[in-house]
N, C-alpha and C positions, 0 to 999 in steps of 0.2 A: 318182640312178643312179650307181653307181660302173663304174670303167675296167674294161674287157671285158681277156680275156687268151686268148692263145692258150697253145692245150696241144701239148706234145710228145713223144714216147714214147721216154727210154733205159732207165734202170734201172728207172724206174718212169713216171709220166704225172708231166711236170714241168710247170706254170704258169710262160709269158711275159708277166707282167704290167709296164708301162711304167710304173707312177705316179708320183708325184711323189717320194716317198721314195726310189726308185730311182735316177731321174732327175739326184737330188742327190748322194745315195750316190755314183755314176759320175762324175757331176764335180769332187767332192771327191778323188776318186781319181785322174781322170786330165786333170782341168780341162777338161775336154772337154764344153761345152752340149748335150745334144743335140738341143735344139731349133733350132739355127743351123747345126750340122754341117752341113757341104756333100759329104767328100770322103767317099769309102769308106773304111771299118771296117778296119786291122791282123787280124793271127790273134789277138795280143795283145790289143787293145780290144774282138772280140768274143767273146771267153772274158770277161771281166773282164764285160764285159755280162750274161753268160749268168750270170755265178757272183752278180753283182747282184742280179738277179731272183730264180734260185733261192734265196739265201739268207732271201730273204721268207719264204720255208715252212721252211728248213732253216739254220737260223741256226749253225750250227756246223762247215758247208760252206767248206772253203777253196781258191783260186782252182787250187791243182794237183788237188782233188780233181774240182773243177768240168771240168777239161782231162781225166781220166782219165776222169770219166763219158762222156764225148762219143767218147773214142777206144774205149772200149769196146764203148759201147751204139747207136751212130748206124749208120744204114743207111750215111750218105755226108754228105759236109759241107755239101753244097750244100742239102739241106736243110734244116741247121740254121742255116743264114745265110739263107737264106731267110727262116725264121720272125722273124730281126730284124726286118727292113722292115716284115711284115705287126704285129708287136708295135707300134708307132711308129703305125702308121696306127691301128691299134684303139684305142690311147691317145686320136688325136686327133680321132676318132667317125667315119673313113675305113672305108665298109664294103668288107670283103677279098672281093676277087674269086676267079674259081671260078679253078681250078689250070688251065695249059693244059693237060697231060698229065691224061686222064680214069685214066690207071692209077698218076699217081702221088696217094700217100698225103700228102692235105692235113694240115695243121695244125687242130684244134678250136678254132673261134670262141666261149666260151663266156661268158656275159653272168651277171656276179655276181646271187649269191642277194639278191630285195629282202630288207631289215630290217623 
């Protein structure tokens, strides 16, 4: 079974998947484990996160184009930092709890295609 990913909606439906290649990718970048990480995320660290992930699917994506999608296309920020933590936990087989707000618009739980 591969790592489940939450989905999020700016320009288009973007995938927050944590895998390993990611994982490394961001450390390599900002030496920052984030399996150890204790403290909270910069605005800094979580674009760079966000622009990690994405460039899984969009390999050509670079970290200010990643900053303009979000200022663009996001309802509000809290939501998209949100989706960090819940990203982390799907990685680590932590099943994401239901939203407190019944009217706010969750993050998609979606569990990879089997091979």
């Amino acid at each position: 079974m591969a790592i489940p990913s939450i989905t999020i909606q700016l320009d288009k439906p973007r995938r927050l998947r944590l895998g390993m290649g990611v994982s490394v990718a961001f450390e390599q970048l900002t030496g920052i484990n984030l399996f150890t990480f204790q403290k909270e995320l910069s605005a800094t660290l979580c674009c760079q996160l966000l622009w990690m992930m994405f460039k899984e699917e969009d390999p050509e994506l670079t970290l200010e184009q990643t900053a303009r999608l979000i200022d663009d296309n996001a309802d509000n920020l809290g939501s998209i930092l949100k989706s960090l933590p819940q990203a982390l936990r799907a990685a680590q087989g932590v099943k994401i709890e239901e939203e407190e707000d019944p009217n706010a618009e969750a993050p998609i739980v979606e569990e990879p295609a089997k091979k």
